[in-house]
N, C-alpha and C positions, 0 to 999 in steps of 0.2 A: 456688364454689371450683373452680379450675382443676384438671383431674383427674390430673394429672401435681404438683403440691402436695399433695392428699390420698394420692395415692399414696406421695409421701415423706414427709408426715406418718403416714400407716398403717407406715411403713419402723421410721421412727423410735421409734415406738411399741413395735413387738416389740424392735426393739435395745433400749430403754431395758427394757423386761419381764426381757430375758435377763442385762440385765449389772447391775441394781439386786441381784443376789444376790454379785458378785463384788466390788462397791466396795463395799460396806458389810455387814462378815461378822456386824455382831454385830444386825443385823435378824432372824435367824432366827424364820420363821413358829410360830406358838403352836399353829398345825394343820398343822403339815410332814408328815401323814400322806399314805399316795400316795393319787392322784387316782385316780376310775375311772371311764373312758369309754370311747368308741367310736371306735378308732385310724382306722379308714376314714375316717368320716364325718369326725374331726378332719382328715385329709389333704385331703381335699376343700373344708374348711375354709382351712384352711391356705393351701392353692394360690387360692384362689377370692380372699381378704382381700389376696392377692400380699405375705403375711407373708415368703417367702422370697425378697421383690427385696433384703431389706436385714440378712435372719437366714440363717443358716446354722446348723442344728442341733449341731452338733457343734463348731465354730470361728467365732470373730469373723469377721464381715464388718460392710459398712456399722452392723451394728446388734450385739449382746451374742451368743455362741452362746446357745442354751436348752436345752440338754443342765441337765438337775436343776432348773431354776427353779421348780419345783414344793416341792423341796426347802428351798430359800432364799428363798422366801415365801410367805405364806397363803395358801391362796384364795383370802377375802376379799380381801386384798390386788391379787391378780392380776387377780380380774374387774374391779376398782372403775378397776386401772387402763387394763387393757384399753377399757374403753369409756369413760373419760373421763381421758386420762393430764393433760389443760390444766388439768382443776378440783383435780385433786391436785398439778401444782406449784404453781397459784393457791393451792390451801388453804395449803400451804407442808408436803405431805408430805417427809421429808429426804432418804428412797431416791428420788422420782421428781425431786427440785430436783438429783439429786447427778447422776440418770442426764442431763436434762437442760444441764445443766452440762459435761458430761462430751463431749455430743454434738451442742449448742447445735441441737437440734431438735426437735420436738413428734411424738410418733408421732399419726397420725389416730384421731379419735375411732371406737370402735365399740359405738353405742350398741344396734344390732339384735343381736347377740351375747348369746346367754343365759350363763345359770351352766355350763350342761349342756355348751353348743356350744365354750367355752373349756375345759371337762373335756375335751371331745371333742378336740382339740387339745392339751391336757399331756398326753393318752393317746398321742398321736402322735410327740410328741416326748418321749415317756419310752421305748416302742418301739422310735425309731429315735437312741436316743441312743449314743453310746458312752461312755468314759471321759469325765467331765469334763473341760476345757480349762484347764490350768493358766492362773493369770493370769500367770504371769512372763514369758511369750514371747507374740512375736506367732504364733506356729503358724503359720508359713510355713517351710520348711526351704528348702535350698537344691538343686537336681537332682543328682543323681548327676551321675559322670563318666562320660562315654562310653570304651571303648576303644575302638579300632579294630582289626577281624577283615579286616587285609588281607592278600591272598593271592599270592601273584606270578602274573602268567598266565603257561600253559606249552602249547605248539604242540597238543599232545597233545589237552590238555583243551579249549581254544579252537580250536580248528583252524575254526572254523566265522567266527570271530568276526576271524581272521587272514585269511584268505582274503578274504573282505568288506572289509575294509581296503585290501589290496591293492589288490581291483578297484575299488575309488571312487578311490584314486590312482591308478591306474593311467586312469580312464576321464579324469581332471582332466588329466591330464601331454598324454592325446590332444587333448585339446578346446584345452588353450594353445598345442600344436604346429599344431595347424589355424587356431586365430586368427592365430598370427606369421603361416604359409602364407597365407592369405588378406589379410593386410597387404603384404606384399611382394608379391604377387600388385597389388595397387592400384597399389602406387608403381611397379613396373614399367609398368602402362598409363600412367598419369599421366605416367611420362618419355617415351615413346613419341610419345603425345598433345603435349610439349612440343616 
């Protein structure tokens, strides 16, 4: 499998993980109790699986935020699909057909992934989560306006900045007066010459 595919299949994977709690609210996990792990070791996890080319903790990107998905599904749930999200939409699970549905992609299989090493990572994204992400907006806002802190220049203060000016036009106005000089200078030999 080409590794730029599994990569997007692993993308999709965590996105379908993070957003299978926000399509379908009445799945609430039977063991929603928090998880407990080892936040480092889940980060290291995290970055290593390149969970974060397609998640974003805290707001949708490519793939579901996971800010709480610990909270919005099992354990169970999570490892089974962590490491084989294909056999759960093949089974015909209805959170992973909807998450797939939703993002017409297969996150990759992570079959090396224990129980522990996925605690180890809902540790990390319970950590660094913030508020929930509401589902009704995309969570993109739009930039501030800029003002503009314009100043008038005044001799005083720029004196430095004037002066400089000056002499670059000043040095320009010579070097054109010298090119005309030196043109006329030509055509006067040149008639001479004729």
């Amino acid at each position: 499998m080409n590794k730029l595919v599994h990569f997007g299949v692993m993308i999709l994977m965590s996105v379908c993980l993070a957003l299978s709690g926000s399509m379908i609210s009445k799945a609430w996990a039977a063991d929603s109790t928090a998880v407990s792990g080892n936040a480092d070791h889940g980060k290291q996890l995290f970055e290593q699986q390149a969970c974060n080319s397609c998640h974003n903790i805290n707001q949708r990107a490519v793939g579901p935020a996971l800010a709480g998905v610990d909270q919005r599904r099992s354990l169970d749930w999570i490892v089974k699909f962590v490491r084989s999200p294909k056999a759960m939409i093949d089974a015909g699970d209805p959170t992973a057909t909807a998450l797939y549905n939703e993002y017409h992609i297969i996150m990759p299989d992570h079959p090396s992934l224990n129980q522990q090493d996925i605690q180890d990572i809902l540790a990390y994204i319970a950590a660094n989560a913030q508020a929930a992400p509401s589902s009704g907006g995309s969570g993109i806002t739009a930039p501030a306006t800029l003002q503009p802190n314009y100043l008038p220049l005044s001799f005083q203060k720029n004196a430095v900045f004037f002066i400089s000016f000056l002499f670059v036009v000043m040095i320009l106005v010579i070097v054109l007066l010298f090119a005309v000089k030196v043109k006329d200078v030509e055509r006067s030999r040149q008639e001479r010459k004729a």
